[in-house]
C-alpha positions, 0 to 999 in steps of 0.5 A: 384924413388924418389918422386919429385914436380915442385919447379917453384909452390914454386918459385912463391910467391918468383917471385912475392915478388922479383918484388914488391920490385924492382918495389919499388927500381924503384919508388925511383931510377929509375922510367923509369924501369917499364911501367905499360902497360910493366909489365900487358903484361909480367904478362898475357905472363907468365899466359898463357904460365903456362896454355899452359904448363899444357895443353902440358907437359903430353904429352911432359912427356910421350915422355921422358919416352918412350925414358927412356924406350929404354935408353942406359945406367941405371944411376939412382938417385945417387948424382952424377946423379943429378949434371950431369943432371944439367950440361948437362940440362943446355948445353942443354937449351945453344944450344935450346937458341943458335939455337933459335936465328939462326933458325927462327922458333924456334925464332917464339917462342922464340921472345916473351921473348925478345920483351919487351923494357924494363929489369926487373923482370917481362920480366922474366916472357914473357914465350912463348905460342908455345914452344911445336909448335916449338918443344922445347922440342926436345932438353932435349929429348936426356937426357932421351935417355941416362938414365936419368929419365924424373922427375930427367929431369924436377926437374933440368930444373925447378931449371934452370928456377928458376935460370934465373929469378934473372938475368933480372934485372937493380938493380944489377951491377956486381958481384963478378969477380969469380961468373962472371967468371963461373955463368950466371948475370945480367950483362951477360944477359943484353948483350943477351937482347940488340938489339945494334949490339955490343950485338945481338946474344950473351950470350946464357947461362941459369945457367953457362956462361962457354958454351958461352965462350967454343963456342965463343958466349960470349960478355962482358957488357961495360960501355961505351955504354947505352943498348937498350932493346928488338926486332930489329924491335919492335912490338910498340904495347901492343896487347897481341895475336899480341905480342904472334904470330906476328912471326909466322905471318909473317913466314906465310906471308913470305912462301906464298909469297916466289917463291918455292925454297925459302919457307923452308929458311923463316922457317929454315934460321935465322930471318930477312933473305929474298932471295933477300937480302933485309933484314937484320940478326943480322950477317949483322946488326953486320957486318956494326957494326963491319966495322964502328968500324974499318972505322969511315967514313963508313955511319952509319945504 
């Protein structure tokens, strides 16, 4: 084995330069991209979801090499090991991030990296505090499973994370036709970042864009249409603990207030649905979308 380090400790000081210099781009260009109380609460997202990853990833760690203990196949460190551990890790991360977006408890964790109404390098860095409450980690698992070794796991899941975060920006536009063809953008996740109906639940993609458009989740940036960022609801507030846990919250709130039979679908059933229909899910916010775009006198939201 070879001797491995986490290559996100060497990304940071990089993270950090990246965001002075767009925070700088936006002074002159475009002031309104950066709003100080924004950019504090991502800073403080970003710091303890460090210290909640300190505090669980032995643990989650020492699960993979239990499951590499009892794996199917011996793959171990050849080169081509590497690179089919990237391309799996990043499908991966595509079906987390697409069930994440589906399953509401998954996206109780998962909210607090979309609940900035901004789009910036520091949105980035709102990495959830509960992921190993929702369980996240399940969906490497698999991986060590199949033979390859836990580090060789979390070598690649760190290249990924470190890849992802040059896409939250306004600063680029598009990038070349071919790059936008196979890799994930700005561009692309600007899309995944919106709360426009065109938009929701779209562009799941971590590194490579291709998933998306094998499993019909892909929708291209238009020109014609300003981009609204954040939650369909928005937390309007900076509270740091609330933005955290406000799911998580209301999923509590929601299951002791549900009849019997309806509890588990405020846990496994997708955000903003309820049993009476009183509720909206991005499927029925894009459904009226949708219908209004083919009859133009249909009431508007």
């Amino acid at each position: 084995m070879p001797e491995l380090f986490n290559p996100v400790d060497y990304a940071v000081p990089v993270f950090i330069l990246l965001i002075i210099i767009e925070m700088l781009w936006a002074r002159k260009k475009a002031p309104e991209k950066y709003e100080p109380k924004d950019t504090l609460t991502s800073l403080a997202f970003g710091t303890g979801s460090t210290v909640a990853g300190a505090l669980t990833g032995g643990l989650v760690f020492a699960m993979m090499l239990w499951l590499y203990e009892h794996r199917l196949f011996d793959i171990g460190w050849a080169w081509w090991a590497w690179i089919a551990c990237f391309l799996l890790d990043d499908l991966a991360y595509y079906v987390f991030h697409r069930s994440a977006h589906r399953v509401r408890w998954l996206w109780a964790s998962h909210v607090n990296h979309h609940s900035s109404q901004h789009y910036n390098l520091s949105t980035a860095l709102r990495q959830t505090w509960t992921g190993f409450i929702a369980a996240n980690f399940i969906f490497r698992m698999p991986l060590a499973l199949a033979g390859f070794h836990p580090a060789m796991i979390a070598f690649c899941g760190g290249i990924n994370l470190i890849y992802q975060f040059w896409i939250h920006t306004e600063a680029v536009g598009r990038m070349p036709r071919w790059f936008e063809a196979v890799m994930n953008t700005p561009s692309h996740h600007r899309v995944h970042h919106a709360t426009n109906p065109r938009y929701l639940d779209a562009n799941y993609a971590g590194v490579f864009i291709i998933w998306d458009k094998m499993f019909g989740s892909f929708t291209p940036e238009t020109d014609d249409e300003k981009i609204r960022y954040g939650i369909v609801k928005q937390l309007g507030t900076f509270n740091l603990l609330y933005s955290v846990f406000h799911e998580w919250i209301g999923i509590a709130k929601d299951v002791w207030s549900a009849p019997w039979r309806h509890k588990l679908g405020y846990i496994w059933r997708p955000p903003g649905w309820s049993h009476d229909g009183s509720r909206d899910t991005s499927d029925t916010i894009k459904a009226r979308w949708r219908a209004r775009q083919e009859n133009p006198a249909t009431p508007a939201e």
